[in-house]
C-alpha positions as CSV (number, residue, x, y, z in Angstrom):
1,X,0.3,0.0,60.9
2,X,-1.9,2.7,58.8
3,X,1.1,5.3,58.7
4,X,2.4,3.1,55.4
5,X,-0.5,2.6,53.9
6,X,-0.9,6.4,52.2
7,X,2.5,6.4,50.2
8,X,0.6,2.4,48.9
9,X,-2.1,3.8,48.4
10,X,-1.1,7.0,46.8
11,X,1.4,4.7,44.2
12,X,-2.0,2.9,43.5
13,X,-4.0,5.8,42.3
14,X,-0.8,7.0,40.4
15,X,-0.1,3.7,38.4
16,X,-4.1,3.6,37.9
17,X,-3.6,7.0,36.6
18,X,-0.7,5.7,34.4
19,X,-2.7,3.1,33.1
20,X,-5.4,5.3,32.1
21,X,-2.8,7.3,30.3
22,X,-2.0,4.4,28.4
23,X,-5.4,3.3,27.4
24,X,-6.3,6.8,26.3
25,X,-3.1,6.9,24.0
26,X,-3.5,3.7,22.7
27,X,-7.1,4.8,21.9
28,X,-6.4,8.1,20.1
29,X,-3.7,6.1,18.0
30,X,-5.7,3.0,17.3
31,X,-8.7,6.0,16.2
32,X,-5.7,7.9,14.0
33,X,-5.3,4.6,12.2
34,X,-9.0,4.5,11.3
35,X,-8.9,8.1,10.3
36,X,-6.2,7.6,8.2
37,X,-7.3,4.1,6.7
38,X,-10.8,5.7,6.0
39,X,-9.3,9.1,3.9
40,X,-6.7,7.0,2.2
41,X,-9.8,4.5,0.7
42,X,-11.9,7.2,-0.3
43,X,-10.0,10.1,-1.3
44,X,-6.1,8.8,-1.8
45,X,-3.1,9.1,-0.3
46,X,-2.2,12.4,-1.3
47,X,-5.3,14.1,0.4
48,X,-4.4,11.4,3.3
49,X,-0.7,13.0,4.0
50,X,-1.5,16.2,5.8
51,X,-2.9,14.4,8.3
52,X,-0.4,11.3,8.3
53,X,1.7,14.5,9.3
54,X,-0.7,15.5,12.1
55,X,-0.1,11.8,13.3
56,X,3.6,12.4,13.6
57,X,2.9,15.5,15.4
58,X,0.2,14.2,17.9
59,X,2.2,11.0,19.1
60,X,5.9,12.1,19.2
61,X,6.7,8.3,20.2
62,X,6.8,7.7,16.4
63,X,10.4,9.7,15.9
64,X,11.6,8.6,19.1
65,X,14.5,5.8,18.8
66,X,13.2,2.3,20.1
67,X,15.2,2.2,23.4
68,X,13.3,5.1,24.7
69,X,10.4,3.3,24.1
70,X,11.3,0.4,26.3
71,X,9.6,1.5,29.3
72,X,5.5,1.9,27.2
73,X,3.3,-1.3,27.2
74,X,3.7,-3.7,24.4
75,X,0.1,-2.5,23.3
76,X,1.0,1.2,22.9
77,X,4.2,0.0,20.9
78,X,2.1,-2.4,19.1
79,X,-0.5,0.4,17.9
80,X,2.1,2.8,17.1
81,X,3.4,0.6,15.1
82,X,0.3,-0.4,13.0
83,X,0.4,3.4,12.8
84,X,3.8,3.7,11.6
85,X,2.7,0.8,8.9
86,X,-0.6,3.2,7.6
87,X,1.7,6.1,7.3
88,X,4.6,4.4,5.3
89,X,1.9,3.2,2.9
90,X,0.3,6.7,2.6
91,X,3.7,8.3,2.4
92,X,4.4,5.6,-0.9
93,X,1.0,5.8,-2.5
94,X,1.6,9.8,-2.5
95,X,4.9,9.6,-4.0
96,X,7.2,10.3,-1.6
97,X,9.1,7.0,-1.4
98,X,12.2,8.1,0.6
99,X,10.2,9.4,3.7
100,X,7.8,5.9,3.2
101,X,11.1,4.1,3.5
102,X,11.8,5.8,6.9
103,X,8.5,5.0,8.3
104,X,8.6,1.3,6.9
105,X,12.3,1.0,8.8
106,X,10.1,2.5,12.4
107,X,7.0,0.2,12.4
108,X,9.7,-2.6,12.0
109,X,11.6,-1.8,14.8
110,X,8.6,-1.0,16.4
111,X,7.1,-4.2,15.8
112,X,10.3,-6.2,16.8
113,X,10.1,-3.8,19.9
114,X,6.8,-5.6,20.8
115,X,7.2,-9.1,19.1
116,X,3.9,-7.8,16.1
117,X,5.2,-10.5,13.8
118,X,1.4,-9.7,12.0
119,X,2.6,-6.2,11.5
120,X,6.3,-6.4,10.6
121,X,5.2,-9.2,7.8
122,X,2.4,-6.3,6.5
123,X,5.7,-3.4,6.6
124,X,7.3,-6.2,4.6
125,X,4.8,-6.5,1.6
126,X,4.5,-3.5,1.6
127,X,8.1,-2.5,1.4
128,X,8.8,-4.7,-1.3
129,X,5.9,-3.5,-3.0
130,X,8.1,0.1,-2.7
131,X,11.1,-1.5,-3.9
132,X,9.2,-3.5,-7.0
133,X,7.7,0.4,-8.2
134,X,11.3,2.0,-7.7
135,X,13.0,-0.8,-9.5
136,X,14.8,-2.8,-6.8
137,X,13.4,-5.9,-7.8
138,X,16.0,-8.3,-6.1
139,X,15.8,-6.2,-3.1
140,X,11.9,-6.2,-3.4
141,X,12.3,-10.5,-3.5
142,X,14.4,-10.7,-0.9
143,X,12.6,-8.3,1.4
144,X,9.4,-10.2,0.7
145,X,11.2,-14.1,1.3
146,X,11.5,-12.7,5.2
147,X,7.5,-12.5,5.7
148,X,7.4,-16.0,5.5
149,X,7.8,-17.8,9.4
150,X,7.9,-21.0,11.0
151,X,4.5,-22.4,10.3
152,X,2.9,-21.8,7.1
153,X,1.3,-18.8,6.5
154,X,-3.1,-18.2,6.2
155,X,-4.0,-17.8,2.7
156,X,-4.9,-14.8,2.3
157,X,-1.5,-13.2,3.0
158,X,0.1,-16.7,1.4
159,X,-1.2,-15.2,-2.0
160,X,0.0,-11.4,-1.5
161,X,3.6,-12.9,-0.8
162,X,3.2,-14.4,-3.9
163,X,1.7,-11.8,-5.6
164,X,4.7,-9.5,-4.9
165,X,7.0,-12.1,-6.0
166,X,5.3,-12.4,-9.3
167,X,5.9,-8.3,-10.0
168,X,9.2,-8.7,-8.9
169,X,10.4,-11.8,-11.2
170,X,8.4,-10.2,-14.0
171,X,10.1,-7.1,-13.9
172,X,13.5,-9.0,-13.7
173,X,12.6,-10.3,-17.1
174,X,11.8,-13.6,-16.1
175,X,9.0,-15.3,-18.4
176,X,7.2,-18.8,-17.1
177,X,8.3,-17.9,-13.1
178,X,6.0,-14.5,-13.0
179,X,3.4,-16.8,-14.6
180,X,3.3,-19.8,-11.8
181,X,3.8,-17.6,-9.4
182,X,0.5,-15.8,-10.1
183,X,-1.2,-18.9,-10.8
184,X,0.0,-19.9,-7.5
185,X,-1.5,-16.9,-6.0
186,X,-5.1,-17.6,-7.4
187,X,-5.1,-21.4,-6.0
188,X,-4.2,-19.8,-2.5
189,X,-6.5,-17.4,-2.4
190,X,-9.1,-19.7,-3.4
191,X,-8.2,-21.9,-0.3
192,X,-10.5,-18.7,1.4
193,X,-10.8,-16.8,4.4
194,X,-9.4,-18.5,8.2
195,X,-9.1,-18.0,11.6
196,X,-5.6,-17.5,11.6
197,X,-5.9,-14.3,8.9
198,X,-4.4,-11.0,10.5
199,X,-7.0,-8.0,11.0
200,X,-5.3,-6.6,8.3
201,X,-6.3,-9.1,5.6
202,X,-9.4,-7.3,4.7
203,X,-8.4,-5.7,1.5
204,X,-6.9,-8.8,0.0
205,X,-10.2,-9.3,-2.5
206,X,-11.1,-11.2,-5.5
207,X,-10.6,-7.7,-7.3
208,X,-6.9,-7.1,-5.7
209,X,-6.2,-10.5,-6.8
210,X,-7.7,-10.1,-10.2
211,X,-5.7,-6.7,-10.8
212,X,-2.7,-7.9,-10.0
213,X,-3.2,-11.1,-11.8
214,X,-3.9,-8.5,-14.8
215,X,-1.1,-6.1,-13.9
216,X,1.9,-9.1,-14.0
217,X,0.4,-10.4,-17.6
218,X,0.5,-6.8,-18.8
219,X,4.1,-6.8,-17.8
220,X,5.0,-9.8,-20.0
221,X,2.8,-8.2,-22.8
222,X,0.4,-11.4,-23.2
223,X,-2.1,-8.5,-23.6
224,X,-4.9,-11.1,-24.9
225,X,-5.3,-12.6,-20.9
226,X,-4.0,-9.2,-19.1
227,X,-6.9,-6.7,-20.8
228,X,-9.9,-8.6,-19.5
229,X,-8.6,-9.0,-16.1
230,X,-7.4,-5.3,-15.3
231,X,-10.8,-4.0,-16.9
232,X,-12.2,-6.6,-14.2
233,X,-10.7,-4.9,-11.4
234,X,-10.7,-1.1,-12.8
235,X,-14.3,-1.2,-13.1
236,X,-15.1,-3.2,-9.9
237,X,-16.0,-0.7,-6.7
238,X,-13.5,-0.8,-4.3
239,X,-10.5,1.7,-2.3
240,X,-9.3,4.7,-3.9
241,X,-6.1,3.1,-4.5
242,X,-7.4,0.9,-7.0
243,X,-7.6,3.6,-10.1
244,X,-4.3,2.1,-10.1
245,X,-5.5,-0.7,-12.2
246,X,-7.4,1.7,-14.9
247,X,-4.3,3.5,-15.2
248,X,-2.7,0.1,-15.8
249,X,-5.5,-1.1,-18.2
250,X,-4.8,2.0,-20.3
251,X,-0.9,1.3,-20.5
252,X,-2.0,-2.3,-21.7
253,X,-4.4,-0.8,-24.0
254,X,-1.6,1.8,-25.4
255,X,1.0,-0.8,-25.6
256,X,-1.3,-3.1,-27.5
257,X,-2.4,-1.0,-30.4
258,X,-6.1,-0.7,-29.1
259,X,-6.8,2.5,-30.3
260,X,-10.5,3.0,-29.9
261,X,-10.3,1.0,-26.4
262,X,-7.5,3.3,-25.2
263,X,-9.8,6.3,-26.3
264,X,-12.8,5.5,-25.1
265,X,-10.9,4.8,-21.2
266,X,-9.2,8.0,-21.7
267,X,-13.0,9.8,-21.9
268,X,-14.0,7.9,-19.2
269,X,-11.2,9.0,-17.2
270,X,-9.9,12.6,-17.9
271,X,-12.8,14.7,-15.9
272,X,-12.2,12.8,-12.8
273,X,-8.1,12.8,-13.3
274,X,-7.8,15.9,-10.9
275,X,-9.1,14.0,-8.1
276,X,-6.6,11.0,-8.1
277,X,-5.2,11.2,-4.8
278,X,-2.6,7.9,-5.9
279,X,1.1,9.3,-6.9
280,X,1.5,5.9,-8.3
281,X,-1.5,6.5,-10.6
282,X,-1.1,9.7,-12.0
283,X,2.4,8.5,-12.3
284,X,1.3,5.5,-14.5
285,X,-1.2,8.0,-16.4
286,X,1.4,10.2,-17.4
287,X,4.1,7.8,-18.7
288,X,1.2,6.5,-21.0
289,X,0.4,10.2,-22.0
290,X,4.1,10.8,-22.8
291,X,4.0,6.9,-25.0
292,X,1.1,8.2,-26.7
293,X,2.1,11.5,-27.9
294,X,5.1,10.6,-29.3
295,X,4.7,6.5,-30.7
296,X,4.1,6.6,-34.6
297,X,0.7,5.5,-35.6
298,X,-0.9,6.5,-32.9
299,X,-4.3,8.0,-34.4
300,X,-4.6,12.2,-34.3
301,X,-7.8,11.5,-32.1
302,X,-6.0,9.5,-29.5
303,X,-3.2,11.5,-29.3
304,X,-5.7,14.5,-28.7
305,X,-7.5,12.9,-25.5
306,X,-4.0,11.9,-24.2
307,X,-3.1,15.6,-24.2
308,X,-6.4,16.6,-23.1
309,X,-5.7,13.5,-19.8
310,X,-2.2,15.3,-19.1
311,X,-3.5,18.4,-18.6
312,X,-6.1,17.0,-15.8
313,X,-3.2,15.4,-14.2
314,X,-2.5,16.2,-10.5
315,X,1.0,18.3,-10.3
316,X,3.6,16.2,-7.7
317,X,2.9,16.2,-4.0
318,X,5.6,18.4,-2.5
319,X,8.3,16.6,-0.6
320,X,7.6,17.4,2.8
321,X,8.6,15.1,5.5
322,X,5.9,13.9,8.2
């Protein structure tokens, strides 16, 4: 009767040892996110891609196709994809939007892999997000009309569908939608926090809310409501990624003929330029630089500071895949 017992025994200690594999894997990825999360916030996305690329090399799961995936626990899977999700957003914030698109397609099929609905609907927002900035804004709504699901969705996340629909419609050319949409967005988000909001739901803030209530105004030019609002959120503390809203608020200033305002931001600005770790903000910097320098009437003094801004820009990130 014992003679069996060792090769039981011995597959014990051996799926135990798998186990603990699996744990330890799901911790070091789970502690990459955090990482990751934590450089992005506080010093961009650019100074956050070497080691998004460290990820990649660390767990080698994240270039493997999803079938050979089939036989790791639906919490590995799961955290890999969160991963995936953190590095696609680095990858966009840092400019380089085709590799962002291939880790956006990953933590999708990663999160269908392990049924993460919470994760595939963040890949989602984010991707249309992608789509909005590149000029796919029909692609960018209907990526964003699949986030919704069967039963109606917490607030929070309720007002960032909306929020992306707003950019998208507004970019379209569309004039009264952008403007209930947003609306819209506000009256969800006031409905306030639930049980039912993902982990993820953090960063969706009075500020966010208020900048990109700002943001879509400034896109249909009603300068008088957008100007207040993105100087709001530009000068509220929050992520790195926010700067993106005073780069905004000095295209709305530029575009609406306030000179002094536009100078005074650019001051503000220019000796901290070097250290903007957001492609999409130095992006939005410089194409007010270039307006500047050559739109008629633009005073002598204005068009000074904007040269002085371009040459504090941050150069392009390199295009180096992860």
């Amino acid at each position: 009767m014992s003679a069996p017992a060792a090769p039981t025994a011995g597959g014990g200690r051996a799926a135990d040892d798998a186990r603990a594999q699996d744990d330890a894997r799901i911790a070091d990825a789970a502690r990459t996110i955090e990482r990751l999360v934590h450089l992005d916030a506080t010093h961009g996305a650019r100074a956050a891609v070497p080691a998004a690329r460290e990820a990649v090399r660390r767990h080698p799961e994240l270039s493997a196709g999803p079938d050979r995936l089939r036989g790791h626990s639906g919490d590995r899977i799961a955290v890999l994809a969160e991963l995936s999700e953190v590095i696609g957003w680095i990858l966009f914030d840092a400019g380089l939007h085709r590799h962002a698109h291939r880790a956006n397609a990953r933590a999708l099929a990663l999160a269908g892999l392990c049924g993460d609905r919470w994760t595939a609907r963040l890949v989602r927002l984010n991707h249309s997000m992608l789509q909005t900035h590149t000029g796919h804004a029909r692609a960018a709504l209907e990526t964003v009309s699949r986030v919704a699901g069967a039963r109606p969705l917490p607030a929070r996340v309720s007002s960032l569908v909306l929020i992306r629909q707003a950019h998208a419609t507004a970019l379209l050319g569309a004039h009264r939608e952008p403007l209930e949409l947003i609306s819209r967005a506000q009256s969800r988000f006031l409905d306030g926090v639930s049980r039912h909001d993902p982990h993820w739901a953090w960063w969706i803030d009075q500020a966010e809310l208020t900048g990109h209530q700002g943001w879509v105004l400034a896109r249909l030019r009603q300068w008088d409501r957008a100007l207040p609002l993105l100087h709001r959120a530009a000068t509220a503390p929050g992520p790195s990624y926010r700067h993106l809203f005073a780069a905004e608020l000095l295209g709305a200033l530029a575009r609406a003929g306030a000179w002094r305002e536009a100078e005074d931001l650019i001051t503000d600005l220019a000796p901290r330029a070097a250290r903007i770790g957001s492609a999409r903000t130095a992006g939005s910097l410089g194409g007010t630089v270039r307006l500047l320098r050559r739109a008629p009437r633009v005073p002598a003094g204005l068009r000074d500071a904007a040269v002085f801004l371009q040459e504090h820009l941050p150069g392009p990130e390199p295009a180096r895949t992860p």
